[in-house]
Backbone as CSV, one residue per row, in Angstrom:
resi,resn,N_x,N_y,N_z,CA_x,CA_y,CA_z,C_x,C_y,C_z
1,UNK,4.072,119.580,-13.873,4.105,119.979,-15.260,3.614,118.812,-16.106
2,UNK,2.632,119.205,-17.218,2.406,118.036,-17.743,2.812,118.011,-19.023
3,UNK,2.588,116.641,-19.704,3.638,117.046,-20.970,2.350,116.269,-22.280
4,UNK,2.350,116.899,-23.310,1.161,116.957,-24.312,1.997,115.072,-24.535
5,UNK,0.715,114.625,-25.340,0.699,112.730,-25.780,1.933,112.141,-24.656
6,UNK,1.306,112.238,-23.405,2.159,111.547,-22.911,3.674,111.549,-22.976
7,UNK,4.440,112.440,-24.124,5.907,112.249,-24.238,6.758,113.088,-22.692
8,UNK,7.470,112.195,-22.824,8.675,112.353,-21.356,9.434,113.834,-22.103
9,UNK,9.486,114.742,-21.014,10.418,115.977,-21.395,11.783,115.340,-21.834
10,UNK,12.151,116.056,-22.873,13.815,116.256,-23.252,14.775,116.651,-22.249
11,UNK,15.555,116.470,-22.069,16.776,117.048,-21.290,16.746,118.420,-21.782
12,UNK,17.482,119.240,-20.769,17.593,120.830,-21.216,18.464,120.913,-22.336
13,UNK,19.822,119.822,-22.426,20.440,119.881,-23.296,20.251,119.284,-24.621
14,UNK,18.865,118.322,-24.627,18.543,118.132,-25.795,17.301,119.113,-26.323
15,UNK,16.579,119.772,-25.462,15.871,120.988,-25.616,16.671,122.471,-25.992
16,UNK,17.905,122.534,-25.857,18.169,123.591,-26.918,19.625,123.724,-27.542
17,UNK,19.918,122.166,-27.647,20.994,121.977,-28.075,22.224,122.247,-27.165
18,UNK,22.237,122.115,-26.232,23.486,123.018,-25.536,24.670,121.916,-24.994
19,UNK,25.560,122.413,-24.605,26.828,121.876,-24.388,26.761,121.023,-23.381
20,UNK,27.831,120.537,-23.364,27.783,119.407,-21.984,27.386,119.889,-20.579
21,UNK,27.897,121.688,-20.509,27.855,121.789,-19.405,26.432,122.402,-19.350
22,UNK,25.844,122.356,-20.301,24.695,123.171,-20.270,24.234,124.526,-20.743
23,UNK,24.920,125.002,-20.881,24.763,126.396,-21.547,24.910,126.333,-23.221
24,UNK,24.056,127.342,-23.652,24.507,127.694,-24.943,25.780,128.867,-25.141
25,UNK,26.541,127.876,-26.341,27.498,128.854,-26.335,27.109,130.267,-26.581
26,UNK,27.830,130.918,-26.214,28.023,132.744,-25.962,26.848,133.196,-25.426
27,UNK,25.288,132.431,-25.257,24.217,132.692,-24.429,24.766,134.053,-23.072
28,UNK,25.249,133.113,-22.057,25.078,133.703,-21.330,26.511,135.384,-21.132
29,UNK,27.129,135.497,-22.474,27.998,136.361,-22.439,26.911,137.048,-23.706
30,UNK,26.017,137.365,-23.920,24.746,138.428,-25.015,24.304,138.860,-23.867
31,UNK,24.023,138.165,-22.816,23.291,138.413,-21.448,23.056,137.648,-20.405
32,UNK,23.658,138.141,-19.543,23.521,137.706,-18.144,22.571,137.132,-17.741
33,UNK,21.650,137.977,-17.802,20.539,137.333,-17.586,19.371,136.171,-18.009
34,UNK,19.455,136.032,-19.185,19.418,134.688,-19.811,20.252,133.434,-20.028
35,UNK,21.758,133.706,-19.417,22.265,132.898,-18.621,21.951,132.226,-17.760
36,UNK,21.088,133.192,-16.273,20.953,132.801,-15.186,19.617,132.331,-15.401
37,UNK,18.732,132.732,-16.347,17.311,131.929,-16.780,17.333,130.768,-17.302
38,UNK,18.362,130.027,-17.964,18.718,129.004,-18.665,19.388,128.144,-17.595
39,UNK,19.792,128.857,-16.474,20.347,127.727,-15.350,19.105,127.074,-15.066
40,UNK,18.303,128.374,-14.675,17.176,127.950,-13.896,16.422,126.924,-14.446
41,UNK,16.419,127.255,-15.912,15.250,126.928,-16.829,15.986,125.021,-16.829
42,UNK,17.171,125.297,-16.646,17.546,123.471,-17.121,17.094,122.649,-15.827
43,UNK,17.814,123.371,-14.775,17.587,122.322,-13.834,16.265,122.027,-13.395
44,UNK,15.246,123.034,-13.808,13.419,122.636,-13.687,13.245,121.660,-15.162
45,UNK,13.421,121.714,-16.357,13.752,120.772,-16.975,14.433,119.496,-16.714
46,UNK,15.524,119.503,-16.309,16.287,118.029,-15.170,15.626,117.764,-14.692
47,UNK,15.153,118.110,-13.207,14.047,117.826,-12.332,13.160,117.097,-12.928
48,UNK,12.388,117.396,-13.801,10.906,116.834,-14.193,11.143,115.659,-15.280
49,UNK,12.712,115.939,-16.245,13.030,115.014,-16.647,13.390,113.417,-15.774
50,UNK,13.777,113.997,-14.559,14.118,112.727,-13.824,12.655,112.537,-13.262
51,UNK,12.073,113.284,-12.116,10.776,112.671,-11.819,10.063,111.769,-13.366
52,UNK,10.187,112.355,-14.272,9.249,111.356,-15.249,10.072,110.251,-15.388
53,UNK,11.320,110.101,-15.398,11.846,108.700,-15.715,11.262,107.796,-14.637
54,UNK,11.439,108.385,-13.498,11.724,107.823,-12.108,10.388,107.141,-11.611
55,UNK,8.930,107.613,-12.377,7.389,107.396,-12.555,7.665,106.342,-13.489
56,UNK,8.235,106.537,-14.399,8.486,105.364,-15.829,9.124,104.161,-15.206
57,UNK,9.965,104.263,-14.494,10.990,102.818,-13.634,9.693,102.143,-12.709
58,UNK,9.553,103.044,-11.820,8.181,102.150,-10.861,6.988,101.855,-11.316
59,UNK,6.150,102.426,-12.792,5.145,101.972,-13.318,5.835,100.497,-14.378
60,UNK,7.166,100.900,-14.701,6.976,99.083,-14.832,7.957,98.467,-14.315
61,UNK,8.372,98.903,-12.977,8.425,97.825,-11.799,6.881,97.139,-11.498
62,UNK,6.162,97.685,-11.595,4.580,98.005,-10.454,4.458,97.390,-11.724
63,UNK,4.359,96.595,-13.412,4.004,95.965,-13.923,4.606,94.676,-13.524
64,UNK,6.069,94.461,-13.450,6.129,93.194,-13.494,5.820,93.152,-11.981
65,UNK,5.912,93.825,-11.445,4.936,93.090,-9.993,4.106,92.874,-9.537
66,UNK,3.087,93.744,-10.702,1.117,93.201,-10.767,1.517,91.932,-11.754
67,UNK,2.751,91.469,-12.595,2.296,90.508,-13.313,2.982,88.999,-12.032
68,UNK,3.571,89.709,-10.908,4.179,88.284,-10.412,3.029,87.795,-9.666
69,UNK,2.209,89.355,-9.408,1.194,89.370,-8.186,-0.011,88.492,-9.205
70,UNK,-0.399,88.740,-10.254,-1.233,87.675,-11.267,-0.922,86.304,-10.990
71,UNK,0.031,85.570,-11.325,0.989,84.785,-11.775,0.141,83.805,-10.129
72,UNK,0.792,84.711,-8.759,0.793,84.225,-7.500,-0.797,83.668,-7.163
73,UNK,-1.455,84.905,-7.764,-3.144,85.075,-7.513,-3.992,84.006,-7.975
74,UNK,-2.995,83.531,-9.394,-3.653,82.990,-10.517,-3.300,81.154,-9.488
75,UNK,-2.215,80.860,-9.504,-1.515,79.463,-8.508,-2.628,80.039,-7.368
76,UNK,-3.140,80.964,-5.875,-3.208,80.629,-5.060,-5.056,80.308,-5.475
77,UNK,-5.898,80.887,-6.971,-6.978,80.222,-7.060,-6.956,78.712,-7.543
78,UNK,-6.086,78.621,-8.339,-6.278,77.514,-8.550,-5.883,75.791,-7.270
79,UNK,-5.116,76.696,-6.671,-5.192,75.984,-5.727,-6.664,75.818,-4.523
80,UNK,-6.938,77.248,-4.389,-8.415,76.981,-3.908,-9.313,75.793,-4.630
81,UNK,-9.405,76.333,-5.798,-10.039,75.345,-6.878,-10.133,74.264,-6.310
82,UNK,-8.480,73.561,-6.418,-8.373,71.868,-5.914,-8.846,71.998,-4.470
83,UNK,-8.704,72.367,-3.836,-8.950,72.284,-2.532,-10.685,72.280,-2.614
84,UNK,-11.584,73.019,-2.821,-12.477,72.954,-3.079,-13.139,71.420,-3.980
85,UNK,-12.496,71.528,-4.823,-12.290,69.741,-5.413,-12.543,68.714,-4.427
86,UNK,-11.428,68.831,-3.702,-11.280,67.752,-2.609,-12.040,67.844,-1.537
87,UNK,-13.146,68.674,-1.242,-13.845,68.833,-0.489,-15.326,68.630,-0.863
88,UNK,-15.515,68.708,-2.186,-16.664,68.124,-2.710,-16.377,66.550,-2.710
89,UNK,-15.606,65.873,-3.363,-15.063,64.292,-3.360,-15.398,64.121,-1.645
90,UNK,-14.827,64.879,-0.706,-14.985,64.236,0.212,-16.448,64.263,1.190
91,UNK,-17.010,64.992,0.546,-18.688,65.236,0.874,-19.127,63.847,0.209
92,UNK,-19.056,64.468,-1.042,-19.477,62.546,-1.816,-19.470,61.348,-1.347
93,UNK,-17.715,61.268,-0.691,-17.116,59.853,0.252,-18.388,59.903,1.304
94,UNK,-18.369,61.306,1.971,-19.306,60.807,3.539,-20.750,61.052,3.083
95,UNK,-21.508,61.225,1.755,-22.400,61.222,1.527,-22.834,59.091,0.989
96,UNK,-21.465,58.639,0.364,-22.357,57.330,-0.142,-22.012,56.574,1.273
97,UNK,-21.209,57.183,2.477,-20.588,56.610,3.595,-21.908,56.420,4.480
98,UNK,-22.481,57.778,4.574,-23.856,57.909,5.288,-24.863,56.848,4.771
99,UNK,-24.843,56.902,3.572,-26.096,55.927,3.038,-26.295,54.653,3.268
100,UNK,-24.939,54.113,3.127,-24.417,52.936,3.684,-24.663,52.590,5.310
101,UNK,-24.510,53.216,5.571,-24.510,53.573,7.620,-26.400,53.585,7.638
102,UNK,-26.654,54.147,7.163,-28.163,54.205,6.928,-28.802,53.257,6.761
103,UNK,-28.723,52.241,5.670,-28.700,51.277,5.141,-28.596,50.237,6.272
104,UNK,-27.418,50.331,6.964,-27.299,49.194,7.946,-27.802,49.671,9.432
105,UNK,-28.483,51.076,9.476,-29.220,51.584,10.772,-29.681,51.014,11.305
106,UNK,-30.510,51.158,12.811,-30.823,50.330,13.438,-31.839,49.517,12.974
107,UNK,-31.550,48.618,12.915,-32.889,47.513,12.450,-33.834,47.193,13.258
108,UNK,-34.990,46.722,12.525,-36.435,46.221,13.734,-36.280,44.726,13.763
109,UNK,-37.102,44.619,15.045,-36.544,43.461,15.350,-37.031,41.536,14.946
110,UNK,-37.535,42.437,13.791,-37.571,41.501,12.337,-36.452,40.752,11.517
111,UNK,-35.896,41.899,11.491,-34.760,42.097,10.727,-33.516,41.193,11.285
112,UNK,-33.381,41.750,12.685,-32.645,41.022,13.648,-32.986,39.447,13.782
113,UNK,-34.375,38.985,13.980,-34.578,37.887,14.136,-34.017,36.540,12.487
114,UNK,-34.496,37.521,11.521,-34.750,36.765,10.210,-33.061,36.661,10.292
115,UNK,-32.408,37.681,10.185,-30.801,37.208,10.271,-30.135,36.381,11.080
116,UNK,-30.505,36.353,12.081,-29.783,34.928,13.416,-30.766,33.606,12.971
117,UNK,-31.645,34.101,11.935,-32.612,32.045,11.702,-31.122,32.173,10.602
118,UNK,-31.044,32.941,9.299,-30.200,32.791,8.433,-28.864,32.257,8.912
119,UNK,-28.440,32.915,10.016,-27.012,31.979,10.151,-27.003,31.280,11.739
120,UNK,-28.605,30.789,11.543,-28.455,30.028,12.389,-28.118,29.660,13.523
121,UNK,-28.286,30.832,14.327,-27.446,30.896,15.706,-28.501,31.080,16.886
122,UNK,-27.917,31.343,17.985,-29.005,31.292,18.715,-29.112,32.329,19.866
123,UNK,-29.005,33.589,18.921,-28.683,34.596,19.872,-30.472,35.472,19.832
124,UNK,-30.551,35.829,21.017,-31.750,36.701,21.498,-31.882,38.101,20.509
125,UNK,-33.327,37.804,19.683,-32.479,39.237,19.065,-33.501,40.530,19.371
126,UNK,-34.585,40.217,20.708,-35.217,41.234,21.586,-33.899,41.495,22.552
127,UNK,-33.264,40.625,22.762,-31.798,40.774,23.643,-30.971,42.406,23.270
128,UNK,-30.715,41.757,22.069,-29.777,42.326,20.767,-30.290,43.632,20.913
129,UNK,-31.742,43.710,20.611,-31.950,45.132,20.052,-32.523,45.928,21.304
130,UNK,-32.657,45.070,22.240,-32.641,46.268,23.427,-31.334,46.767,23.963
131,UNK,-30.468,45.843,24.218,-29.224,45.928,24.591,-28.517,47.658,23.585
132,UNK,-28.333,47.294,22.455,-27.905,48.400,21.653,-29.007,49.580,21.709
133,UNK,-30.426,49.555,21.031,-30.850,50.365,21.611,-30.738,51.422,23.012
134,UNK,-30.435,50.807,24.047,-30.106,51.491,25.535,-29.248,52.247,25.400
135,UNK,-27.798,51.918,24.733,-26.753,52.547,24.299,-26.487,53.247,23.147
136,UNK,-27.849,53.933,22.265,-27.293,54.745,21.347,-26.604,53.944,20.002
137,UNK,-27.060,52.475,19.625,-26.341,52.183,18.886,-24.635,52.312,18.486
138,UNK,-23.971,52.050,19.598,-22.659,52.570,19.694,-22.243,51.237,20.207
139,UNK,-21.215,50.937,19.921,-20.038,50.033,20.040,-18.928,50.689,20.925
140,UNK,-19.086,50.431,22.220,-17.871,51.072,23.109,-18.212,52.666,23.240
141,UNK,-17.279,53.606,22.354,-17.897,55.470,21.830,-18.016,55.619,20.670
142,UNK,-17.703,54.711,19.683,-18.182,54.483,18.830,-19.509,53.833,18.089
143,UNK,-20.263,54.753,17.033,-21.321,54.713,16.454,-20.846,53.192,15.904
144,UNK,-22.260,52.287,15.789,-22.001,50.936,15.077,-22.389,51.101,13.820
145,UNK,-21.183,50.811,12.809,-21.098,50.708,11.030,-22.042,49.770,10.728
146,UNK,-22.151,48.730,11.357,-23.031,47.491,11.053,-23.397,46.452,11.925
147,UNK,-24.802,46.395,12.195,-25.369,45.742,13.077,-25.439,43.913,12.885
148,UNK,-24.966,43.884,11.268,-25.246,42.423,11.143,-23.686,41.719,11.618
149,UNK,-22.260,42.389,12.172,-21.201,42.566,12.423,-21.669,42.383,14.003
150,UNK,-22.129,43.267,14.653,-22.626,42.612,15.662,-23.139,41.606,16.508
151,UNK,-23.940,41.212,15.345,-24.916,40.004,15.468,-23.927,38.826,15.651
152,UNK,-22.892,38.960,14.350,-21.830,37.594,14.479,-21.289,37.667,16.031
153,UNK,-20.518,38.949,16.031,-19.356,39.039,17.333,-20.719,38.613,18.779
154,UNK,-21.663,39.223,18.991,-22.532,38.288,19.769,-22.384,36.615,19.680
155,UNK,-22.801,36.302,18.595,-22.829,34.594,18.200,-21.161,33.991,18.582
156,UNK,-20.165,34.964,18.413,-18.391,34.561,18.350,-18.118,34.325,19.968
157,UNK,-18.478,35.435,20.415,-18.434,35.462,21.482,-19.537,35.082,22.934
158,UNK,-19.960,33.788,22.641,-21.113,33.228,23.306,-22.484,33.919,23.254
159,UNK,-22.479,35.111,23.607,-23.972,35.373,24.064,-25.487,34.934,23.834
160,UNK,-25.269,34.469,22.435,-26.509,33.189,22.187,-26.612,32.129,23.188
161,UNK,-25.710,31.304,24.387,-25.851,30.783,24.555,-26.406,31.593,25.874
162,UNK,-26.131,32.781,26.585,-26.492,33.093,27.604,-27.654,33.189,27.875
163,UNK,-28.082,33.591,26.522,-29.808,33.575,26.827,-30.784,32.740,26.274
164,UNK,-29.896,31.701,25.497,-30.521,30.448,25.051,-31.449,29.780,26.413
165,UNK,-32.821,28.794,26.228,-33.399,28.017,26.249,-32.651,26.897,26.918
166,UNK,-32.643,26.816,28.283,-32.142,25.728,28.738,-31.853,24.515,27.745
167,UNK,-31.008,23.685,27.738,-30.834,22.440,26.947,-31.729,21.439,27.862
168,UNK,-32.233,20.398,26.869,-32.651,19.015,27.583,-31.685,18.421,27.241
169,UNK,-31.443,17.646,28.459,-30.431,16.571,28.943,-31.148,15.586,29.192
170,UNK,-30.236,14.471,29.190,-30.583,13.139,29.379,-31.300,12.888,30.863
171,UNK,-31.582,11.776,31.231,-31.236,11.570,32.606,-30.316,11.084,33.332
172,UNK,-29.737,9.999,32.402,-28.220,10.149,32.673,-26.845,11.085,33.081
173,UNK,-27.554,12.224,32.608,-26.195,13.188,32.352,-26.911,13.857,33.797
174,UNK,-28.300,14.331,33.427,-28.895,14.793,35.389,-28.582,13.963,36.450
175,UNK,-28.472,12.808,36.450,-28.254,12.221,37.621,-26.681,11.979,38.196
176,UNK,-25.837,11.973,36.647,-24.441,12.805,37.103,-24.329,14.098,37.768
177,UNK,-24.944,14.872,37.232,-24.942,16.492,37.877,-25.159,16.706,39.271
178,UNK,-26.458,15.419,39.499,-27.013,15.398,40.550,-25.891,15.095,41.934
179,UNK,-25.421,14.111,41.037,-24.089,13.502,42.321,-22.902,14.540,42.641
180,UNK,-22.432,15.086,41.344,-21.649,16.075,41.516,-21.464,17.023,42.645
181,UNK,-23.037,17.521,42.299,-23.045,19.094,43.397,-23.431,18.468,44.607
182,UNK,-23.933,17.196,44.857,-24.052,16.385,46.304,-22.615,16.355,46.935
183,UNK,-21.363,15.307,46.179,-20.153,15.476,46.518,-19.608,16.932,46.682
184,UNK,-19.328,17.890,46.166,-19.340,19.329,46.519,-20.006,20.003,47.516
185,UNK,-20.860,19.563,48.166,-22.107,20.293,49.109,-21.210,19.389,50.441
186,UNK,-21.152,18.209,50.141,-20.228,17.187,51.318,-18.805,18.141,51.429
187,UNK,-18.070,18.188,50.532,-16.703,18.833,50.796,-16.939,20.056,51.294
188,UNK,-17.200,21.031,50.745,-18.054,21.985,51.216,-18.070,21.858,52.985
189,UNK,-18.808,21.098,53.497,-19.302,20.699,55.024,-18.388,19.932,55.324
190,UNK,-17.632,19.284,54.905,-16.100,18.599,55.774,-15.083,20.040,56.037
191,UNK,-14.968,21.056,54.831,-14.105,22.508,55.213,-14.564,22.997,56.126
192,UNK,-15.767,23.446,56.278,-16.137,24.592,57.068,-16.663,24.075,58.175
193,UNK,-16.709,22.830,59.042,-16.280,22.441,60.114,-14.830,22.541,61.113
């Protein structure tokens, strides 16, 4: 049943004035039968009076719960938002991170050389850059951040000297050496007799 501008039906008893219990007085003692039409007639009136309330309760339940469902929608974009935020910042981080890494990529072996005259050391730096080259520029499984970091921990840790240029020595200091590994070559042949 529908009801003209939207208005919610009246109760039967505010639709024709009638008593608590529902009836109009002396109605149903003029006639019976409009008695038993006025039963009928209220409780299809009741009925539709309650279905419309009962549409009225859940359309604004179903408001404040499209407004909690807003409210939730509205927090879970804006949280995308930041999240999205923080994922551009962190593109940025590994974008000036890359450049940097780039920047200190593998070098030619120019580059390598002019830096070991600069600090002076005396490490091989066809050594250097074949050595890393072979391996992918990697440090252990790790990619190398910086090759001029390398260059030192080479120089820290001897390897300039491994492939350094024999030293000249005296003759003094050779003809010690000389005696040395003579006495050793003797002991040597006194054991293993």
């Amino acid at each position: 049943m529908k009801f003209a501008c939207g208005q919610p039906p009246l109760s039967a008893s505010h639709t024709l004035g009638t008593s608590i219990h529902g009836l109009t007085p002396g109605l149903a003692e003029k006639d019976p039968k409009e008695g038993v039409a006025w039963i009928v007639a209220k409780q299809h009136i009741d009925r539709e009076t309650e279905a419309y309330e009962n549409k009225v309760k859940h359309l604004q339940r179903g408001r404040s719960v499209s407004k909690e469902k807003e409210s939730v929608c509205k927090q879970e974009k804006e949280k995308e938002k930041e999240k999205e935020k923080e994922k551009e910042k962190e593109k940025e981080r590994e974008s000036i991170g890359a450049d940097a890494r780039a920047l200190s990529g593998p070098p030619s072996l120019e580059e390598i050389e002019a830096y070991c005259r600069e600090r002076g050391n005396r490490v091989n730096a066809q050594r250097f850059l074949d050595f890393y080259t072979a391996n992918g520029w990697k440090v252990g499984k790790n990619p190398m951040k910086d090759w001029r970091a390398a260059v030192r921990s080479w120089e820290t840790n001897g390897m300039d000297e491994k492939t350094a240029p024999a030293k000249e020595i005296s003759d003094k200091e050779a003809f010690r050496q000389a005696i040395e590994l003579h006495r050793r070559k003797e002991a040597k042949d006194l054991y293993s007799t």
